[in-house]
C-alpha positions, 0 to 999 in steps of 0.5 A: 500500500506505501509503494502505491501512495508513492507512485500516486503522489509522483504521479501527480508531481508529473502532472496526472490530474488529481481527481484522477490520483484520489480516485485512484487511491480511493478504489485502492483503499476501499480494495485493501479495506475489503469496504464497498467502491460504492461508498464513493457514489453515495458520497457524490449524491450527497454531494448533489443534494446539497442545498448549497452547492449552486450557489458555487457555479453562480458566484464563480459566474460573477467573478468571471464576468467582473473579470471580463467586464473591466471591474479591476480597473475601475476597483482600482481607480476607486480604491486609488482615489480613496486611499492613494493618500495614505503613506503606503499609497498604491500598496494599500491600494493594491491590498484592498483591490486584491481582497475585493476582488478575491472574494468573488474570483475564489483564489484560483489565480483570476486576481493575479491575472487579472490585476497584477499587470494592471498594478505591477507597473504602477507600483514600480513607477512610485519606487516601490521596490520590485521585490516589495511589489512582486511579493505583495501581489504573489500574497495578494493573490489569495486575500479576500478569502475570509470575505463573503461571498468566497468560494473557500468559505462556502465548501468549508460550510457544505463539507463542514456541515457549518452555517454559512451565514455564521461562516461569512460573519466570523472571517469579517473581522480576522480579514480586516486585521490582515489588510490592516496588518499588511497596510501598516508593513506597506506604509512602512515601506513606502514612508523608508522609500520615498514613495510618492502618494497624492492628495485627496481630492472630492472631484476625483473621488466623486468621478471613481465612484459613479464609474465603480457604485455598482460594482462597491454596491454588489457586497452591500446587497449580498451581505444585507440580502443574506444576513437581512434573511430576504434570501438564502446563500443559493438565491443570494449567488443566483441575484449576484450573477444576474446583478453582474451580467445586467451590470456589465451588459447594460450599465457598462456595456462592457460584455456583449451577450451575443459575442462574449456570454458563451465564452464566459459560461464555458470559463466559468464551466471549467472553473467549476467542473474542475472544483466539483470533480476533485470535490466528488472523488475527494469526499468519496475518499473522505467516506471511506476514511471515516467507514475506516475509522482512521478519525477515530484512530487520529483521535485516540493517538491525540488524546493520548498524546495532547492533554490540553486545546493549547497543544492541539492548536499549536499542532493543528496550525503546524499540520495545516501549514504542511497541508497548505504547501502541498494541496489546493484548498478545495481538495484540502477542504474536503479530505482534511475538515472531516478529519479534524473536526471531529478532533477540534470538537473534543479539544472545545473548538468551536467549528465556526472558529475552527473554519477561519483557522483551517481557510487562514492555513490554507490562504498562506499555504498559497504562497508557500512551496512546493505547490502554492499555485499564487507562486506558479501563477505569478511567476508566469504573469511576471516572468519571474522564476518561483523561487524569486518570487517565493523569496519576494513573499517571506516578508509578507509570510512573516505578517501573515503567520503573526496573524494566524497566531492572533486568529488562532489564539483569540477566538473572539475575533472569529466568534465576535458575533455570538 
């Protein structure tokens, strides 16, 4: 059986894709276990039958189409009008343009395609330093994952089995602490290099914002729709797409929905195929894990080996981050969160909280080697080698693991709501 995990696991270093190794490895352990191939069916009907699950292919929809409607640029005209004046300038731009974005575009890589060629140029013409503004957008790629309406957040609430509403609320607050982290590094180092930064100015702001009001509009509408009770998560990410194709159709005019709505829905189709294909097979290996009883196994060898939730977090935060480094987060989601969360649950973490530390592992983990798909995606955006770039990043790593200890330590930031 170790012979086969090795030959899977370089299987998928050459590049076998990783539906195809779980499977694999799925039919193999359910052939070793003597347990029925057809735990794996009922895991993807369970799948199927999620009330949950459409809200994925809409709101994967109005990130792609925001993507080809020209949001970015006038994100980051707003954002540049309202915040350029701040030291730090186009980096905290920058910042809060990524988080915004990324909260729609679900981390897979459209926000440093999309923006990072947009805000590279820009930052190297105030002197930022071109490792500063490498290693910003390579990290900035996967902010915004704790903000509604994040793909990340919603599969953790589908395979966690966790309210979703409470889900958007809890990474509200540890969200925000790491932009305003990351603000306070990038005033820093725009006050050390002399980096230009403008001066407000009402006319400019006022012209931003009548270009960007619909599109600053549309989180607004999705937290008030959702948390207001007017709709479900399903019918929230149905409006959002409707709200973005008749945004971009018609006020903009942007996208043409003769020429370009067919291209976009078969994006938007390979996207999402692509996370509920390894999503299926992944929770299917999850089913055969737990008829195994390897979480109950995990558990008996933790409660004889950590006596205290101290213990268990800090081991916890160590195991996630070699998680983070080797797996995506939507594959990571469905193996790893029923393993642990019946663990966390017996050391008193409370699930909510226990979401915002497993999605703030897995958001570093984008950064970091040796399979940080914000490092593959930059380094072909930038023409950058990896390692470069992962060098580049460590400033930032260095924030953002300060802040998993602050996430990790003081719940109340997650559970301010309760």
């Amino acid at each position: 059986m170790l012979y086969l995990v090795i030959v899977l696991v370089l299987l998928a270093l050459f590049g076998l894709p990783l539906f195809a190794v779980l499977g694999a490895g799925s039919l193999f352990f359910a052939h070793n276990a003597d347990l029925d191939s057809a735990l794996l069916i009922v895991e993807l009907n369970r799948l199927a039958t999620s009330p949950n699950l459409t809200a994925i292919p809409m709101f994967t929809f109005a990130g792609v189409a925001l993507a080809a409607g020209g949001a970015p640029q006038r994100l980051i005209r707003l954002f540049n009008a309202l915040l350029g004046w701040l030291p730090g300038g186009l980096a905290i731009v920058a910042i809060a343009t990524c988080a915004f974005f990324t909260s729609f575009s679900g981390a897979s890589g459209v926000t440093i395609l999309a923006l990072g060629g947009l805000l590279y140029p820009v930052l190297r013409k105030v002197h930022y330093p071109e490792r500063f503004a490498l290693g910003l957008l390579t990290t900035s790629g996967s902010l915004g994952l704790l903000f509604a309406p994040s793909l990340a957040i919603l599969l953790y609430g589908v395979v966690a089995g966790v309210n979703i509403d409470e889900m958007f609320l809890a990474g509200i607050v540890p969200g925000a602490v790491l932009m305003i982290m990351l603000g306070i590094y990038a005033g820093i180092t725009g006050a050390r290099f002399g980096v230009h930064h403008h001066t407000f100015t009402w006319h400019v702001a006022i012209r931003a914002m009548r270009s960007a009001y619909t599109d600053i509009l549309l989180p607004i509408l999705i937290i008030v729709g959702i948390f207001g009770g007017f709709v479900t998560i399903s019918e929230a990410a149905a409006c959002t797409a409707l709200y973005v194709l008749v945004q971009e159709s018609f006020i903009h005019r942007s996208i043409s929905l003769k020429s370009q709505l067919v291209p976009l829905l078969a994006d938007t189709a390979v996207l999402v195929g692509s996370i509920l294909i390894i999503l299926g097979v992944a929770m299917g290996l999850t089913n055969l894990m737990i008829d195994a009883q390897l979480p109950m196994k995990l558990l008996a060898w933790m409660e004889g080996s950590i006596d205290s939730q101290l213990k268990f977090l800090i081991l916890l935060n160590i195991f996630l981050l070699a998680v983070g480094a080797m797996m995506d987060i939507f594959s990571a989601t469905v193996v790893i969160v029923p393993l642990i969360l019946p663990v966390a649950q017996r050391f008193g973490v409370d699930p909510v909280h226990l979401g915002i530390i497993f999605l703030a592992n897995l958001e570093i983990g984008y950064s970091t080697p040796p399979v940080g798909i914000n490092l593959f995606i930059a380094s072909q955006r930038f023409e950058k080698p990896i390692l470069g770039l992962f060098r580049a990043t460590l400033p930032f790593l260095g924030i953002m693991l300060a802040w998993l200890i602050i996430v990790t330590y003081v719940p109340l930031l997650s559970l301010w709501w309760q």
